[in-house]
C-alpha positions as CSV (number, residue, x, y, z in Angstrom):
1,X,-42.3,47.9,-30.3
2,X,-38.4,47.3,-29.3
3,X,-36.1,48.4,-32.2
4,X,-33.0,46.3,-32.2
5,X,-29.7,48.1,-33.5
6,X,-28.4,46.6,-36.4
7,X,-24.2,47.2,-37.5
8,X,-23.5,46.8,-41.1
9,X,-21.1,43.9,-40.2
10,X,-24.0,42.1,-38.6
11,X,-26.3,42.7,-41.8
12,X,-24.2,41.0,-43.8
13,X,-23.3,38.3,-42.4
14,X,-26.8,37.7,-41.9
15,X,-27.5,38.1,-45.4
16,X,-24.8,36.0,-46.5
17,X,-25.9,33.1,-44.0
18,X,-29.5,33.1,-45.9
19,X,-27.9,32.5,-49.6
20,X,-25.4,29.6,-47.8
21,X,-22.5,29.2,-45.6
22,X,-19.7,29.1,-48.5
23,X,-21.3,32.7,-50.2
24,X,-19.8,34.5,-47.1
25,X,-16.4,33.1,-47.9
26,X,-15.7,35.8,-51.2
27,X,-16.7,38.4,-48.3
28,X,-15.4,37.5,-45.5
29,X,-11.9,35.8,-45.7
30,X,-8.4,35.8,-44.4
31,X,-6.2,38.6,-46.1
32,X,-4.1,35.9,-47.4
33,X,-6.6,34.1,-49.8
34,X,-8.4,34.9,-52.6
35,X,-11.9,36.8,-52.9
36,X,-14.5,34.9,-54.7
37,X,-15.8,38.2,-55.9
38,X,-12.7,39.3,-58.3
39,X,-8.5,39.4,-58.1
40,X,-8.6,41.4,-55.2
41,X,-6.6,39.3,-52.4
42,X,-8.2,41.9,-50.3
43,X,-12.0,40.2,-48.7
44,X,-14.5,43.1,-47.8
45,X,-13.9,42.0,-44.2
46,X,-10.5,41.4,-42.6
47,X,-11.2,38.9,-40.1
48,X,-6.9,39.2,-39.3
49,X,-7.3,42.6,-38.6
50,X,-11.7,42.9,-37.0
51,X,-11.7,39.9,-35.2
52,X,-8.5,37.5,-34.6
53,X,-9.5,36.0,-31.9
54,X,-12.6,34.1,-34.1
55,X,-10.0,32.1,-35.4
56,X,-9.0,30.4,-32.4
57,X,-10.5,27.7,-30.0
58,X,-11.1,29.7,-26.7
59,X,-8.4,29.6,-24.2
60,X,-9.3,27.3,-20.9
61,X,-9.9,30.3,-17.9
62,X,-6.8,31.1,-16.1
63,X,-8.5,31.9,-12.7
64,X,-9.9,28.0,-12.5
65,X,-7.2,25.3,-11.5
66,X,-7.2,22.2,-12.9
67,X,-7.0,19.4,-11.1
68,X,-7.0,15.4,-11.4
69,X,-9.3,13.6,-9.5
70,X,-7.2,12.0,-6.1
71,X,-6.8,7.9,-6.8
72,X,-8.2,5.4,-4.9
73,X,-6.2,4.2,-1.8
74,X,-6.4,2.0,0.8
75,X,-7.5,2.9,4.1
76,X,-4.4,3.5,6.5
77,X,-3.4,0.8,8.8
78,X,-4.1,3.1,11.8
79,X,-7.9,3.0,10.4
80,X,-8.3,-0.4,11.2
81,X,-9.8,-1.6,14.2
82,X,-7.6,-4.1,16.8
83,X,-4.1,-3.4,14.3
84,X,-2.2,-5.4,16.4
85,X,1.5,-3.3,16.7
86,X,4.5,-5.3,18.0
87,X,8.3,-4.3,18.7
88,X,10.0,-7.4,17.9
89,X,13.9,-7.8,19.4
90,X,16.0,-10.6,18.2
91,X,18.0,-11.4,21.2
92,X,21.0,-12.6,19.5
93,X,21.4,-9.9,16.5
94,X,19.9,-6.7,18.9
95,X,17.8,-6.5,15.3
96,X,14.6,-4.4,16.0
97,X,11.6,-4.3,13.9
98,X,8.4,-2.2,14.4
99,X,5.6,-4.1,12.5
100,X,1.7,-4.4,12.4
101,X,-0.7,-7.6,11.9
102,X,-4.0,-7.4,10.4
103,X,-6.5,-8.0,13.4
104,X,-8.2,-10.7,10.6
105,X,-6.3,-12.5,9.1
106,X,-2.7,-11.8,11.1
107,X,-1.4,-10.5,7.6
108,X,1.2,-7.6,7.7
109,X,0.3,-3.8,7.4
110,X,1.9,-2.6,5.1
111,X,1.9,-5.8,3.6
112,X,5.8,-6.1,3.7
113,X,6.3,-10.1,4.6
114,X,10.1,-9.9,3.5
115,X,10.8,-7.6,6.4
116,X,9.5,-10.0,8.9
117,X,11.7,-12.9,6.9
118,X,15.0,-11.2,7.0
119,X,14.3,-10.5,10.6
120,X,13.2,-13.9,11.8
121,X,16.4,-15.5,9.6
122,X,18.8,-18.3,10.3
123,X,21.1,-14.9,11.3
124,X,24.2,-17.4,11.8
125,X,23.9,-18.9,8.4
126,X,22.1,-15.0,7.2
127,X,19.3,-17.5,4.9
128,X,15.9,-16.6,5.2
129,X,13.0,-18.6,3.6
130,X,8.9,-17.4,3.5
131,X,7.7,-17.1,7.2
132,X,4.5,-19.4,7.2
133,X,2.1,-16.9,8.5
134,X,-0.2,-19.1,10.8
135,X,2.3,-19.2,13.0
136,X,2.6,-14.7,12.6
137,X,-0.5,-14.8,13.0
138,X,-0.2,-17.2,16.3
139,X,2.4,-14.5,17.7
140,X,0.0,-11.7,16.8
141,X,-2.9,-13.5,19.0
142,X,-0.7,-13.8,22.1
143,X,0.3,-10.2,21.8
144,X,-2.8,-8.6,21.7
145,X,-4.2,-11.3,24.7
146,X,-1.1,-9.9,26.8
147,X,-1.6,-6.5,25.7
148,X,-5.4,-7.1,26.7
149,X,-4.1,-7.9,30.1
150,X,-2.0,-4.6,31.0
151,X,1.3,-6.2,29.1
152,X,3.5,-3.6,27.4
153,X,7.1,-3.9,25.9
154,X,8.8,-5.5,23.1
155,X,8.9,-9.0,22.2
156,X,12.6,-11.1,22.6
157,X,12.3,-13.2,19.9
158,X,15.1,-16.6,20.5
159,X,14.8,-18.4,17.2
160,X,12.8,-17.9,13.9
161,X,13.9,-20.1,11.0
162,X,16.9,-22.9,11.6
163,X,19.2,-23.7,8.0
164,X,19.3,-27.8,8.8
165,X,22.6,-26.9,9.3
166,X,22.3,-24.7,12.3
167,X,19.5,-27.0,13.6
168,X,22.2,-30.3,13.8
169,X,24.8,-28.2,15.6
170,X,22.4,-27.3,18.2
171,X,21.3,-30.7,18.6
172,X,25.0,-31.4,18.7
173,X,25.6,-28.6,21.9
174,X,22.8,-30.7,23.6
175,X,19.9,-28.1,23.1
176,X,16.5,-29.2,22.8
177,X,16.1,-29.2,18.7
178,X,14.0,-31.1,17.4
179,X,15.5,-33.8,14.2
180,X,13.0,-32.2,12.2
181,X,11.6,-29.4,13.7
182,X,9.4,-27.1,12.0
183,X,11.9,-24.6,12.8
184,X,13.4,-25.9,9.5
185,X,10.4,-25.2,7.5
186,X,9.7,-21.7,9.3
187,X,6.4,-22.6,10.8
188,X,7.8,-22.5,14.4
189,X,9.1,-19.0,16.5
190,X,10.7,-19.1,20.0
191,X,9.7,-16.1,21.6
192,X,9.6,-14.5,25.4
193,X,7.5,-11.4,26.8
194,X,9.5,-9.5,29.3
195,X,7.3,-9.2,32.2
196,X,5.9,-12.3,32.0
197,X,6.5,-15.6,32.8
198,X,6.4,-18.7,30.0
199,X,4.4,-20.4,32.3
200,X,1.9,-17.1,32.4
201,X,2.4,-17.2,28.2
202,X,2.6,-21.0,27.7
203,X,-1.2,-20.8,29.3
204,X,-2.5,-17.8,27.0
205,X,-1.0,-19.6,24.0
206,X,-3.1,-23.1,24.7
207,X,-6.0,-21.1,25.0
208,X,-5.6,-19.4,22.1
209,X,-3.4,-21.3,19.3
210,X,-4.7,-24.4,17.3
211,X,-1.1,-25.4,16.5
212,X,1.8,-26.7,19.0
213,X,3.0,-25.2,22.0
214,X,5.9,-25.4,24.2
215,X,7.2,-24.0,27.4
216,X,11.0,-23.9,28.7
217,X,12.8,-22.4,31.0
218,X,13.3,-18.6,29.4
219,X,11.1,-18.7,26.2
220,X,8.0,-20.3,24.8
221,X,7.5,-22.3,21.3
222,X,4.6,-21.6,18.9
223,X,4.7,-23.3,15.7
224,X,1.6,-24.0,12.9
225,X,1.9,-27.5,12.7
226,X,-0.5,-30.0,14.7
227,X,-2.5,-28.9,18.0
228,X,0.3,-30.6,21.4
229,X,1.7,-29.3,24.5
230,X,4.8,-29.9,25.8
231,X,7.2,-28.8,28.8
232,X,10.9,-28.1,28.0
């Protein structure tokens, strides 16, 4: 038979927990109150001076860090398959801008459209409007065909979005602008490949695009609005 060591704190609080939980109170109490037992301010057991710690929630361990569980985030742009990257240079401005088109849907990573709209602006009037993105997404298509055929390098972009008002002074120098070319509306990009010639992109493009293509002497034009060909 196992005999079990008893203290005579043990035994009575024992005891006192049989008769009820608020008999231990006149016993056990802090030195500041009042027994139940008499006047004495002074409880058979000083919990203040036998066991302060009781009177406290448990302090969290030290040793364990805490930490908050990582948020969600998007998968990097470098994780996606066929991220198209393209150096764009606007030939007029020597503006540069390093930017990446979702292999889907030709949308930017990060998604960051105004970058791509200050940079294709009307830079002699410096107004930029919303870049329609099918025709982004057009540029994005010829890249990555070039880049599928050996093409590296950085694409000279000629024209982007036209105010009206720059778009009637070209007409007015005798350049080929269109009255109401979609320039205007920023569906339409001029653009070259160094390396290649706009008759070499002009075919990619028709092979690729839905909307119009042309091809002049030193650049080709892309724009989203109906599917036509044209030599400039």
């Amino acid at each position: 038979m196992t005999r079990f060591a008893l203290s005579r704190r043990s035994f009575l609080v024992s005891s006192l927990a049989c008769v009820g939980p608020g008999a231990a109170y006149g016993f056990i109490a802090p030195s500041d109150s009042k027994s139940l037992l008499g006047a004495s301010r002074a409880p058979l057991i000083d919990l203040d001076r036998t066991a302060r710690d009781l009177r406290r929630p448990p302090a969290p361990p030290q040793d364990i860090p805490q930490t908050q569980p990582a948020p969600d985030t998007p998968p990097a742009a470098s994780d996606l398959a066929g991220v198209v990257p393209v150096d764009l240079r606007n030939v007029h401005t020597s503006e540069t801008l390093h930017i990446r088109f979702h292999p889907a849907n030709g949308g930017l990573l990060p998604d960051q459209p105004e970058a791509l709209d200050h940079f294709l602006r009307d830079w002699r009037r410096n107004r930029a409007i919303a870049i329609d993105p099918g025709v982004t997404d057009s540029l994005a298509r010829v890249v990555r065909e070039a880049r599928r055929h050996g093409w590296t390098g950085q694409v000279q972009i000629n024209s982007g979005y036209r105010t009206r008002e720059t778009n009637s002074a070209l007409r007015r120098k005798g350049i080929g602008a269109a009255r109401n070319s979609l320039h205007l509306t920023g569906q339409a990009i001029d653009f070259a490949l160094p390396g290649l010639t706009p008759a070499k992109i002009g075919a990619m493009a028709r092979q690729l695009l839905p909307g119009g293509i042309g091809t002049y002497a030193t650049f080709v034009h892309i724009d989203s609005g109906k599917r036509r060909s044209w030599q400039g």
